[in-house]
N, C-alpha and C positions, 0 to 999 in steps of 0.2 A: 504493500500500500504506500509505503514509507519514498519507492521507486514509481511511482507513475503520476503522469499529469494530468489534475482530472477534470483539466479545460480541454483534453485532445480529444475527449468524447463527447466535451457541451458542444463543440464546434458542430455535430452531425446536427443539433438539432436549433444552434443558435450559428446565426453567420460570424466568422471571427470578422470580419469588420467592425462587424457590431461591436462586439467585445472590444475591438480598437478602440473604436470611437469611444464607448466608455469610459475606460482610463484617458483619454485626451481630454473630456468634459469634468476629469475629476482632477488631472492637473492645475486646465482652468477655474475650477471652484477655488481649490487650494492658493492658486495668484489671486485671483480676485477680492477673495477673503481678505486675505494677508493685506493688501492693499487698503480695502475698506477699513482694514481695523487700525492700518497708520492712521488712518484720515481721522479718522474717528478717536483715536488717543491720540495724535500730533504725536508720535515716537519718531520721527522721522526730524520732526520739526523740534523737539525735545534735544537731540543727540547732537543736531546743527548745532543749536542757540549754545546747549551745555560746555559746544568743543570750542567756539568762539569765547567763552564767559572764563573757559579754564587758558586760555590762552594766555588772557590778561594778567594773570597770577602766575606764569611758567619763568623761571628760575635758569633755563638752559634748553635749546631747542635738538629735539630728537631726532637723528635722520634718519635718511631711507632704511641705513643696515638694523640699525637697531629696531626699528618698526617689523622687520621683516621679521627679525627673532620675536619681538613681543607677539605679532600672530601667531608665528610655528608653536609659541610656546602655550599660546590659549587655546590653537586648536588639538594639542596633546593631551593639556590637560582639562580644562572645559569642556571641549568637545568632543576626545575621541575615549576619555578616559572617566569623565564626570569628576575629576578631582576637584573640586568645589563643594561636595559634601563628605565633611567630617564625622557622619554617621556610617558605620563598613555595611551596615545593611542595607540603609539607603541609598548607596553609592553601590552596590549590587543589584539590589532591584532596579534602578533607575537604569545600568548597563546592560540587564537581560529583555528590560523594553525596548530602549533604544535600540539597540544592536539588531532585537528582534525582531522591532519592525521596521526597520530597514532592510533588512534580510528579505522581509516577508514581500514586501511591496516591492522590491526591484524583481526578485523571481517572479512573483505574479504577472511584473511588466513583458521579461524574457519570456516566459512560458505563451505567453497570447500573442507576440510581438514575431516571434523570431522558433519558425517551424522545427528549427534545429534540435530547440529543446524538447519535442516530443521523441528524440531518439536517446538522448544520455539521462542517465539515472542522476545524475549530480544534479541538475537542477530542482528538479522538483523533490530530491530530500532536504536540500537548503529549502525550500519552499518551508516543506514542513515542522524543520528545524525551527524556523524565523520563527513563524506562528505558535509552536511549544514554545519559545524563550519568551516572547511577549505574552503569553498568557503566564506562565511561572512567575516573572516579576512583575506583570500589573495587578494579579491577583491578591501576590504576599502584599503590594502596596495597598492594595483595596483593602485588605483587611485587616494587616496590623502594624505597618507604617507609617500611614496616613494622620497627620501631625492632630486633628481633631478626632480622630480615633483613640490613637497611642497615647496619648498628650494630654490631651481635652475630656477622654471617657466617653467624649458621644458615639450613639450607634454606626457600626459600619451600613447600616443601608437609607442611613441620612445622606439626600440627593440635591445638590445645589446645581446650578445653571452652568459652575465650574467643573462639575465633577463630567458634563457633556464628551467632553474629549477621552477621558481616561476608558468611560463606560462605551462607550461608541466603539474606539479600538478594542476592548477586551470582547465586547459581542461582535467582532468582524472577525477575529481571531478563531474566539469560541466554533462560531457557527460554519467556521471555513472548514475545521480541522474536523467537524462532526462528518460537514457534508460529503467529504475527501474523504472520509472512513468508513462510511454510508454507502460508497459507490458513486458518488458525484452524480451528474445529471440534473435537467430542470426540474425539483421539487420545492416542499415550504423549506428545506436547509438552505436552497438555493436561496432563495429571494429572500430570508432573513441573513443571507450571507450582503447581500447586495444591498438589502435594507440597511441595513448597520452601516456597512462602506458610504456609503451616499450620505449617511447622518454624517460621519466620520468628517469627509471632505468638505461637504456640503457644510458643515456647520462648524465652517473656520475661523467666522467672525463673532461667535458665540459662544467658543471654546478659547481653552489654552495653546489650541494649534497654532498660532502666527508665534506666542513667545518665545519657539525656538529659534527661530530666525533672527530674535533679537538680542538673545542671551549673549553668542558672543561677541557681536557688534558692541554693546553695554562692557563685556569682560576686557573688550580690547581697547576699546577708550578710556577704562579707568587705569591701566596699566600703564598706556602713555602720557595720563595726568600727572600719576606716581614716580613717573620715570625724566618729565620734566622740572618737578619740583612744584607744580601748582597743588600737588596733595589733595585737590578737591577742595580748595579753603580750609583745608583740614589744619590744627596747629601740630607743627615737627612733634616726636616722639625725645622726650625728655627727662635729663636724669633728674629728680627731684633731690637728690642729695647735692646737687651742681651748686656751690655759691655764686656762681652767674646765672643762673636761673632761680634762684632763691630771690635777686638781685633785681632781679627783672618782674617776677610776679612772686611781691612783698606776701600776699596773701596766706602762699605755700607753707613758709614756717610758721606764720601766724596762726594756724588752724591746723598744722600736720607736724610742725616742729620743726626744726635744721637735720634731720635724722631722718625722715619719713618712712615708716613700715612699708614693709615688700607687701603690695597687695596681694601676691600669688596669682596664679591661674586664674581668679573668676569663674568666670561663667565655664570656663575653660576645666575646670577642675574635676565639675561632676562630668559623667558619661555621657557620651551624646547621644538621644535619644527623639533629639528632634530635628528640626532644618537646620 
């Protein structure tokens, strides 16, 4: 089951055009969306204003080389790795989604796309693969990572307007893997397989779908803030025992003494259990 592709049998009774065009109308949702929802949050017009506003405050200008590193470095870690969360289970799950529906949705494109793949067994086990990974870690997220779950105590089957995207892909997953194991063909698996993908795509500007596209855009402009010295208007990091900074902000020994205790770890101390 695990080797065959079980769109080479829908094609007898659905035209692979069809199916073409499908995926084509579902890229375009996917841009469309993504677009309405700059417009509609000004994220585009946010990161402009932000990168001019942090200029003003830039201490030494970054060039080309080092910009080139600061992407490679956000797309290793941010994006191809999730190192941005300090939780190991959530930086798990989050990688068996990711990873898995990507997997899932580029096979699904080769497999309708490209006749080849109805002769090698590789394709359509990654197929399957994707879809088992993305169902493994949206599930454990659905159930017991999820920060108003794990965190907050409220029920896992409380449904907000956000949770859209997560439930959408875990029932496009779901019902792919059922129908694929079922025998494939046009039946109800079918078309709640297609139902759910269509919410999926189709409801890009009512989900968390467009925020991945913006995640590293956002990770890579605040690394070149940091790296020009505008910190975000942030104030530098400072030894509180410094008598030039003691010097500077009177306050420090006034209220913490010329000594100031190590605050330790913070929030950092206990186990991370949430975002």
């Amino acid at each position: 089951m695990f080797t065959s592709n079980p769109f080479a049998d829908l094609s007898a009774s659905i035209p692979t055009v069809y199916m073409q065009g499908y995926i084509v109308v579902m890229i375009l949702l996917v841009m469309g969306g993504t677009i309405l929802d700059m417009i509609h949050k000004k994220s585009a017009q946010y990161f402009f204003e932000n990168a001019k506003k942090a200029q003003k405050s830039a201490k030494r200008s970054v060039d080309s080389g080092e910009k080139v590193a600061i992407a490679t470095s956000v797309l290793v870690k941010e994006v191809l790795t999730s190192g941005e969360f300090s939780n190991p289970r959530r930086r798990l799950s989050h990688l068996l989604t990711m990873w898995g529906t990507i997997i899932f949705i580029v096979t699904t494109a080769i497999m309708i796309f490209s006749p080849a793949a109805n002769i090698s067994s590789m394709v359509p086990t990654l197929w399957h693969i994707g879809a088992l990974m993305l169902a493994v870690g949206g599930y454990w997220f659905w159930f017991a990572i999820r920060v108003d779950v794990s965190a907050e105590g409220l029920p896992w089957f409380r449904f907000e307007r956000a949770d859209l995207f997560i439930l959408s892909l875990l029932a496009t997953a779901t019902f792919a893997l059922i129908w694929s194991f079922t025998g494939g063909g046009v039946n109800i698996l079918f078309v709640l397989f297609i139902l759910s993908s269509t919410v999926l795509f189709g409801g890009v500007y009512w989900s968390k779908f467009a925020h991945m596209f913006f995640k590293p855009a956002a990770a890579f402009q605040k690394r070149v803030i940091m790296a020009d010295g505008g910190r975000e208007n942030l104030p530098p990091d400072y030894d509180l025992t410094d008598p030039e900074v003691q010097r500077k902000f009177p306050d420090v020994p006034m209220y913490m003494g010329k000594n100031p205790p190590n605050m330790g770890l913070c929030i950092k101390a206990e186990r991370a259990k949430h975002y």
